[in-house]
C-alpha positions in Angstrom: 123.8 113.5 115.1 124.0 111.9 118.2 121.9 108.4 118.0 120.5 106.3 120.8 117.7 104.0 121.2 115.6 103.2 124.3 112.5 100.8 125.1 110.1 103.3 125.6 107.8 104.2 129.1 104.5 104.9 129.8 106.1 108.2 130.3 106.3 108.7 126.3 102.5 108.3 125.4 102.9 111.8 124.3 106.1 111.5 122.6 104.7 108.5 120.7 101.5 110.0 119.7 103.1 113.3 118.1 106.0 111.0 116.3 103.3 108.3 115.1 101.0 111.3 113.7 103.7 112.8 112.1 105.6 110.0 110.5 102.5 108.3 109.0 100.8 111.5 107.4 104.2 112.7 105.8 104.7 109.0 104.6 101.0 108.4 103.1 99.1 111.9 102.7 100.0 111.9 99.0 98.2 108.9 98.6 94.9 109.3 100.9 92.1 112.4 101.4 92.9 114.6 104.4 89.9 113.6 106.2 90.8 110.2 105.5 94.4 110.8 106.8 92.9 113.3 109.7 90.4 110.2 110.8 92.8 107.2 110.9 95.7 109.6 112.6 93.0 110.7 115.1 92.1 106.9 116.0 95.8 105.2 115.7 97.5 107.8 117.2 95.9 109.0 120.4 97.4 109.4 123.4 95.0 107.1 125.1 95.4 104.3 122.7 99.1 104.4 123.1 99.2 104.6 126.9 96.8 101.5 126.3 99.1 99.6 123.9 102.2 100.5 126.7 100.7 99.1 129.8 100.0 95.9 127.4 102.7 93.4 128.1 102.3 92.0 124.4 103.8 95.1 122.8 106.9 96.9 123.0 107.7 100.6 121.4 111.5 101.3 121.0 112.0 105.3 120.2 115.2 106.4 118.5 116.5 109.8 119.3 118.9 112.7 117.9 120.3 113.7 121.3 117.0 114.4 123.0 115.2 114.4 120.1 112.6 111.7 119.2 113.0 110.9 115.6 111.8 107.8 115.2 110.3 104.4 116.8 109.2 100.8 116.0 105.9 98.9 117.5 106.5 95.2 118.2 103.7 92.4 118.4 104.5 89.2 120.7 102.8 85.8 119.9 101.1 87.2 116.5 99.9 84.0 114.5 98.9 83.9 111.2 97.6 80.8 108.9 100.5 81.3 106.8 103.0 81.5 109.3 104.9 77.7 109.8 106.3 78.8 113.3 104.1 79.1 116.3 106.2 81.8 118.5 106.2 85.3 116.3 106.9 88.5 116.7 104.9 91.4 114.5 106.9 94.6 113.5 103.8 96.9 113.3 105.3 99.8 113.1 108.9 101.4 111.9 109.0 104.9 111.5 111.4 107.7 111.2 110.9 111.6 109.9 111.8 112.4 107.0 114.5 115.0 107.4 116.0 111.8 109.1 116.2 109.2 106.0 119.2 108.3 105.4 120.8 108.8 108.4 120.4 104.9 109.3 118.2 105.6 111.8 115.6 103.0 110.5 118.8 100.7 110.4 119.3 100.7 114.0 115.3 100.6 114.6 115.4 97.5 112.5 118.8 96.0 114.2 117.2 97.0 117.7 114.2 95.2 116.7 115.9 92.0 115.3 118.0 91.9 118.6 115.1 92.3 120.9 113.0 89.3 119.2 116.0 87.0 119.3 116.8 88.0 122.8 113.3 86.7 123.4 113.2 84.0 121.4 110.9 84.4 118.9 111.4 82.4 115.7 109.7 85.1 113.1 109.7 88.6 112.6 107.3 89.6 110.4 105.7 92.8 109.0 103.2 94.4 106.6 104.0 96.8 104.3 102.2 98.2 101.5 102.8 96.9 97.3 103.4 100.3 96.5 106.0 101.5 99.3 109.3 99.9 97.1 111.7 102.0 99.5 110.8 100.2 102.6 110.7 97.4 100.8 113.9 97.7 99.4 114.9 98.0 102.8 113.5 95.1 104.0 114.9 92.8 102.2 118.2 94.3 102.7 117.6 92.5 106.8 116.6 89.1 105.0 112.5 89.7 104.8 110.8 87.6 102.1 107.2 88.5 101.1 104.7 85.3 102.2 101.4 86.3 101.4 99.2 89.5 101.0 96.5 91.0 103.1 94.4 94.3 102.5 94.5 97.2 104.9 91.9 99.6 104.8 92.5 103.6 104.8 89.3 105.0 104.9 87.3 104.7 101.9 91.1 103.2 100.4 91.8 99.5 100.4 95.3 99.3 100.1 97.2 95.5 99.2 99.9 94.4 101.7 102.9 92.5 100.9 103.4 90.3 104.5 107.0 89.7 105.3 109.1 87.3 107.1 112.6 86.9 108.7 112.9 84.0 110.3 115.4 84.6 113.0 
């Protein structure tokens, strides 16, 4: 395997749609309906969302990739507040994702490394994220980087409310 990571382009709206689709059903279809699944996939991921999120200067995809192959990508956040937040200039990890033929390769790793590095080049004081209670594996690997859980919030997946733990790395 032949690792790299790059900020990604307008250019990879499509890229980012198929690898967003993908990683998200494989990671929660065993817990949610198919139409649930299909619906929320169909409105997070589309191409015309993501060329939306690109062209906003707030967020920032990285994509990792085998060779030319796009395995896996993060979604930053700039200037995300929240009431339980102490420090005023944060950064939100939305989204870290990798396929699942590609766990334990380290690619999340150097997604998480890249995304560290990239909010203290920038000077941001937090990095947080939400993951769900029931994912233990990411969050296992969470607070391998130094994330502490600071409060909860619920996420809804169609007819599924699903409990967040928020977390925190202050950088």
């Amino acid at each position: 395997m032949k690792l790299h990571i790059r900020k990604a382009t307008i250019a990879d709206a499509k890229v980012l749609s198929e690898l967003g689709g993908t990683t998200f059903y494989d990671t929660f279809r065993p817990y949610h309906t198919e139409e649930d699944m299909q619906q929320y996939i169909k409105k997070a991921y589309s191409v015309e969302l993501i060329i939306e999120n690109l062209l906003n200067s707030t967020i920032q995809y990285f994509i990792a990739f085998d060779n030319e192959n796009p395995i896996g990508y993060t979604k930053l956040i700039k200037n995300v507040t929240h009431e339980k937040l102490t420090t005023e200039n944060n950064i939100e990890l939305e989204k870290i994702y990798v396929l699942k033929n590609y766990f334990d390769k380290k690619v999340g790793k150097e997604l998480m490394i890249e995304a560290i590095n990239y909010s203290k080049q920038n000077h941001f004081e937090t990095l947080f994220l939400g993951v769900w209670q029931e994912n233990t594996r990411a969050i296992d690997f969470y607070k391998k980087f130094g994330f502490e859980t600071f409060t909860i919030r619920t996420f809804q997946l169609g007819e599924t409310l699903c409990d967040d733990f928020l977390m925190k790395l202050i950088l």
